[in-house]
C-alpha positions in Angstrom: -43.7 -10.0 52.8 -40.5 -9.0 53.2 -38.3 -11.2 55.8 -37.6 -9.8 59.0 -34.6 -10.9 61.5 -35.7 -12.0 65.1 -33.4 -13.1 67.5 -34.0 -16.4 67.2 -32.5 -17.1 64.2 -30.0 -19.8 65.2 -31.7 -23.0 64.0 -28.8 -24.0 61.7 -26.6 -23.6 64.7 -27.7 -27.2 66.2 -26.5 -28.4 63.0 -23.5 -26.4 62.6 -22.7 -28.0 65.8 -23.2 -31.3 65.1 -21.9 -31.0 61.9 -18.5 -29.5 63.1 -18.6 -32.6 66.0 -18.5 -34.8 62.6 -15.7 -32.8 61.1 -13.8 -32.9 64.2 -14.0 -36.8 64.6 -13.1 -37.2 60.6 -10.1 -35.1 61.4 -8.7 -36.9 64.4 -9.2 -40.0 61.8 -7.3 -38.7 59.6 -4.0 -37.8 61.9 -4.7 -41.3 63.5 -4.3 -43.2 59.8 -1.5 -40.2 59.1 -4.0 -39.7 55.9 -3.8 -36.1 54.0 -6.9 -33.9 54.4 -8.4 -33.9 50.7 -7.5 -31.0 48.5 -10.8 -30.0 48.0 -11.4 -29.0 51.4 -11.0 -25.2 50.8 -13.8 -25.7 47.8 -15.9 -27.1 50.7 -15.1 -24.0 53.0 -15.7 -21.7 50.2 -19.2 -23.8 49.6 -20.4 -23.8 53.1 -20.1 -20.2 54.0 -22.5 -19.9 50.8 -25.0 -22.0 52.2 -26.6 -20.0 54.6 -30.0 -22.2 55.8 -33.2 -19.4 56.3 -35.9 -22.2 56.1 -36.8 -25.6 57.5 -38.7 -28.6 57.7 -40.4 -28.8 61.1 -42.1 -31.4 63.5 -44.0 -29.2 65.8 -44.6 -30.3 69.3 -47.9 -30.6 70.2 -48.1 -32.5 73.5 -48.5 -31.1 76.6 -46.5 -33.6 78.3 -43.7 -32.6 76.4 -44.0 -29.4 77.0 -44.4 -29.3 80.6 -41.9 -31.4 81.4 -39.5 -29.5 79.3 -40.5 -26.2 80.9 -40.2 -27.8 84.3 -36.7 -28.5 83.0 -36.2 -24.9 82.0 -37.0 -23.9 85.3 -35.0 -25.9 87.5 -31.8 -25.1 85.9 -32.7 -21.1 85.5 -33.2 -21.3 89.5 -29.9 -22.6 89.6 -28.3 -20.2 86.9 -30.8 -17.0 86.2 -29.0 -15.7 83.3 -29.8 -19.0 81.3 -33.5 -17.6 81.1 -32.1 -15.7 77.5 -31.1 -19.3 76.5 -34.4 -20.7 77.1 -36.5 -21.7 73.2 -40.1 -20.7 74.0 -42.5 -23.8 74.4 -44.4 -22.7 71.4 -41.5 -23.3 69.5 -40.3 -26.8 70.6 -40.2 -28.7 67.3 -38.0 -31.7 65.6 -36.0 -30.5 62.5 -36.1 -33.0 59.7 -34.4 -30.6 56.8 -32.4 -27.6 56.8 -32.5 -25.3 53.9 -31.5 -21.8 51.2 -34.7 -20.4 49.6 -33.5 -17.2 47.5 -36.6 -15.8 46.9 -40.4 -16.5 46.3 -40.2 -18.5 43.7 -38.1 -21.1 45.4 -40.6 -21.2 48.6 -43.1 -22.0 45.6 -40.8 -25.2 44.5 -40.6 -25.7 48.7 -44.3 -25.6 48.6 -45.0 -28.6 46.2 -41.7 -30.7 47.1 -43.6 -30.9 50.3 -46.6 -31.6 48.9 -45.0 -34.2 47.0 -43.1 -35.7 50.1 -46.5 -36.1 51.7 -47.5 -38.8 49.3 -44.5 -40.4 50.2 -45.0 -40.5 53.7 -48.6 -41.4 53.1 -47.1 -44.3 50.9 -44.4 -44.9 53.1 -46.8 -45.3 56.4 -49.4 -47.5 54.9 -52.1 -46.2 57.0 -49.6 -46.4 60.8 -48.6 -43.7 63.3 -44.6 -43.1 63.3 -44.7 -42.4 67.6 -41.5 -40.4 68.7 -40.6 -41.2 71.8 -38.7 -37.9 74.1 -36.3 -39.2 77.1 -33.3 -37.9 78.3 -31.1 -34.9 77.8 -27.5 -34.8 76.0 -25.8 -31.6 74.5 -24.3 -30.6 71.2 -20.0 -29.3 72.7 -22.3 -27.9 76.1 -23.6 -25.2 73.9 -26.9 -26.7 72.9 -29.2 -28.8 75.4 -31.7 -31.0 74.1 -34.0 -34.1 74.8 -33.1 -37.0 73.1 -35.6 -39.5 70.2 -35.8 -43.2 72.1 -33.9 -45.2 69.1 -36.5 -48.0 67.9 -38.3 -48.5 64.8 -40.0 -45.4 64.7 -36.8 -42.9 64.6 -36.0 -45.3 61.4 -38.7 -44.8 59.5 -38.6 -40.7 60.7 -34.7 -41.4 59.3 -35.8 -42.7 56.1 -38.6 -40.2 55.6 -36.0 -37.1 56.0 -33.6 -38.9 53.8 -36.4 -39.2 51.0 -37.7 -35.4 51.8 -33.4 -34.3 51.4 -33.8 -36.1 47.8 -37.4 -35.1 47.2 -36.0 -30.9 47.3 -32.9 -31.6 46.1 -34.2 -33.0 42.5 -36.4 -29.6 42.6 -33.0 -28.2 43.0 -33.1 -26.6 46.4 -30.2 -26.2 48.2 -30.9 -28.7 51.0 -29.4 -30.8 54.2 -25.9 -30.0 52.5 -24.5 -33.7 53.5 -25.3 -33.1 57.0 -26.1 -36.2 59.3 -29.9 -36.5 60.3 -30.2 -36.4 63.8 -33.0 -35.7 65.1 -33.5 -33.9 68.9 -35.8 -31.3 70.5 -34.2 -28.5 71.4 -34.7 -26.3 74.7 -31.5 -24.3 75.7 -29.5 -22.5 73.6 -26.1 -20.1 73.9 -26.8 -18.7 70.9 -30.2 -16.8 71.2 -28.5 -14.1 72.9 -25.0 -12.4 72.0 -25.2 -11.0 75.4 -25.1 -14.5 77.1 -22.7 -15.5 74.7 -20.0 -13.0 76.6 -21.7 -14.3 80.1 -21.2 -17.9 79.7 -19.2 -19.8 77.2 -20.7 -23.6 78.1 -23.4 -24.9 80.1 -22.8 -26.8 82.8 -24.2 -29.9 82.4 -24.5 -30.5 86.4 -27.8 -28.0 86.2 -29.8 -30.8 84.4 -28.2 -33.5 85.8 -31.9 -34.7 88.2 -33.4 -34.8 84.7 -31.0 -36.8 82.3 -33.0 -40.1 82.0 -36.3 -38.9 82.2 -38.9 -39.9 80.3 -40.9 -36.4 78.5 -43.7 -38.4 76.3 -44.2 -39.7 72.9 -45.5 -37.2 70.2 -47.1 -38.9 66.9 -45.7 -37.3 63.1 -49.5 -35.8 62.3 -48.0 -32.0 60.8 -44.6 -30.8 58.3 -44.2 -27.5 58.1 -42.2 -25.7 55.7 -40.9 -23.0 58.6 -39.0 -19.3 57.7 -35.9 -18.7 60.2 -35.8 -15.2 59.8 -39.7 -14.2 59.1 -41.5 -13.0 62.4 -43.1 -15.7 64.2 -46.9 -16.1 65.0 -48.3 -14.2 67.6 -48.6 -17.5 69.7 -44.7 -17.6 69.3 -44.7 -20.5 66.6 -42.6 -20.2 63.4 -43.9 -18.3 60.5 -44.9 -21.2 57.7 -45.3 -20.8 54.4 -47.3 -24.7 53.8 -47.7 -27.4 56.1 -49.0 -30.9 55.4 -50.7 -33.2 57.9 -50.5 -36.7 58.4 -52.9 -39.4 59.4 -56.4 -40.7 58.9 -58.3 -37.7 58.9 -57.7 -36.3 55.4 -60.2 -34.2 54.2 -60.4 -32.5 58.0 -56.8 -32.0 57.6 -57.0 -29.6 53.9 -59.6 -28.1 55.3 -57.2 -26.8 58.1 -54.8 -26.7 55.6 -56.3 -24.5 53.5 -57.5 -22.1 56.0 -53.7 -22.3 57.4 -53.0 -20.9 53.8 -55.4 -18.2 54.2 -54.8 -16.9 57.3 -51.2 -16.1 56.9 -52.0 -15.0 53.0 -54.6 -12.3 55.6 -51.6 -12.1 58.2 -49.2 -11.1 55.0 -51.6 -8.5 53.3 -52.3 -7.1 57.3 -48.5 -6.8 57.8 -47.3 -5.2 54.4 -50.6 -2.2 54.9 -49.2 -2.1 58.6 -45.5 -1.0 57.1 -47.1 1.0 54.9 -48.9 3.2 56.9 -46.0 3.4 59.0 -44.2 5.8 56.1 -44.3 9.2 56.9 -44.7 10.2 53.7 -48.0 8.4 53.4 -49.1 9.5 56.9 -48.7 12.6 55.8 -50.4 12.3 52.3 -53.5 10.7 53.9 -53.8 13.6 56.6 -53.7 16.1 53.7 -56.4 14.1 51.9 -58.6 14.0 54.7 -58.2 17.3 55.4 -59.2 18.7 51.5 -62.0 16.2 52.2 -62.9 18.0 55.2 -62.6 21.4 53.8 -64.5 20.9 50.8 -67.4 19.4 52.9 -67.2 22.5 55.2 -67.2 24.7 51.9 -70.5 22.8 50.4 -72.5 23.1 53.6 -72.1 27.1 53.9 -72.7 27.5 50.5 -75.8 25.0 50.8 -76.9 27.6 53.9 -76.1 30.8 51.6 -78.0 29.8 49.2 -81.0 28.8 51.6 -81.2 25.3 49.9 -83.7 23.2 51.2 -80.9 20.4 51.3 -78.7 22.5 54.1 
């Protein structure tokens, strides 16, 4: 199916951010230490506007603690500021980026496919039977452009560390353009500038007083059960998800779990073939050519039954 742009097709955004908050504090190093910015800088430029991320590796959020506290969030501070409602990232798409990604073309989300599949076993091995619990308190912003609820730093936001690092190697060895040297950190997302150009003119930063009641609270833990390997720019499901090309899950429950799997697979193989008839009957051309055929159809039946009746056939 061929990939087609939504609006919310910022998710590289959060890390351009962050990544540019990096840059920023490397550069103000460098005129401290009165040290020359590397010559190869312009390669880098040149490299990074050719890296263009369409897919991702996502942590969905299932809880509904998460998600009600967040959209209690959401609601306070578009009461306070209506035109922030265009900034708002649906419920249904609240999810925890491990890995960023550039997928050219099917056969790359193929090699996507089974480097997932092969940083499953790794997880699995990795885990040794535990839940990795990520904890969700407080809010912080990426340069008051991006708000999100911040992972509880423990023992469990190491080991998610270590599994992205591993996954970054894992698709990078399959030779996937992936993560780009960008720092892993992870955060959940829920207000962003970006999603609308519109709002972009309106309001340059957020104002970080309209979630001030809510910067320490506490949203809930969600445990690491799902990956999914997640399109950008592919419409999203009907219940406002991102498209996925695979997902593996995590935990005890295996065989349950490729069962779901597999009718995952299915369904959006169905969804595919459903959408690529849709576009095609939307053609004119093949409108047209059906109409024509239906009417021949019809005539030729009209022209059999008169004859039938001419004749006096006992089949009339």
């Amino acid at each position: 199916m061929a990939e087609m742009p939504f609006a919310n097709t910022d998710i590289e955004d959060e890390f351009a951010l962050h990544a540019t908050s990096e840059l920023n504090k490397e550069k103000k190093r460098k005129r401290t230490t009165g040290k020359e910015i590397p010559e190869g800088s312009e390669r880098n430029k040149k490299k990074k506007k050719q890296y263009q991320p369409n897919y991702f590796i996502s942590i969905p959020i299932t809880n509904p603690e998460i998600t009600d506290g967040i959209r209690a969030v959401q609601d306070a501070i578009i009461q306070k500021d209506h035109r922030l409602s265009k900034a708002m990232v649906r419920c249904a798409s609240l999810h925890v980026t491990m890995l960023v990604m550039h997928l050219s073309g099917e056969e790359e989300i193929g090699i996507a496919v089974d480097a997932l599949s092969d940083s499953k076993d790794f997880v699995e091995d990795l885990l040794k039977g535990k839940t990795v619990d990520l904890s969700f308190q407080g809010i912080d912003h990426f340069k008051n452009e991006v708000g999100f609820v911040k992972l509880t730093e423990n023992d469990h936001t190491a080991v998610l560390t270590e599994i992205a690092e591993t996954m970054k190697k894992i698709f990078q060895e399959k030779g996937i353009l992936a993560g780009e040297g960008r720092a892993f950190k992870p955060h959940l997302t829920f207000m962003k500038l970006s999603k609308s150009t519109q709002l972009r003119k309106e309001v340059k930063k957020i104002d970080a007083s309209l979630y001030e009641d809510f910067k320490n609270q506490y949203f809930g833990d969600e445990v690491l059960h799902r990956l999914d390997l997640c399109s950008m720019l592919k419409k999203k499901q009907p219940n406002g998800y991102y498209y996925c090309e695979s997902s593996v899950f995590l935990g005890k429950n295996r065989e349950a779990d490729l069962v779901k799997e597999a009718l995952h697979r299915e369904t959006q193989a169905l969804l595919s073939r459903l959408n690529q008839i849709k576009e095609l009957l939307s053609s004119p051309e093949i409108r047209m050519k059906i109409s024509k055929e239906l009417f021949e159809d019809r005539h030729n039946s009209n022209s059999k039954w008169k004859s039938c009746i001419s004749s006096g056939s006992p089949n009339a």
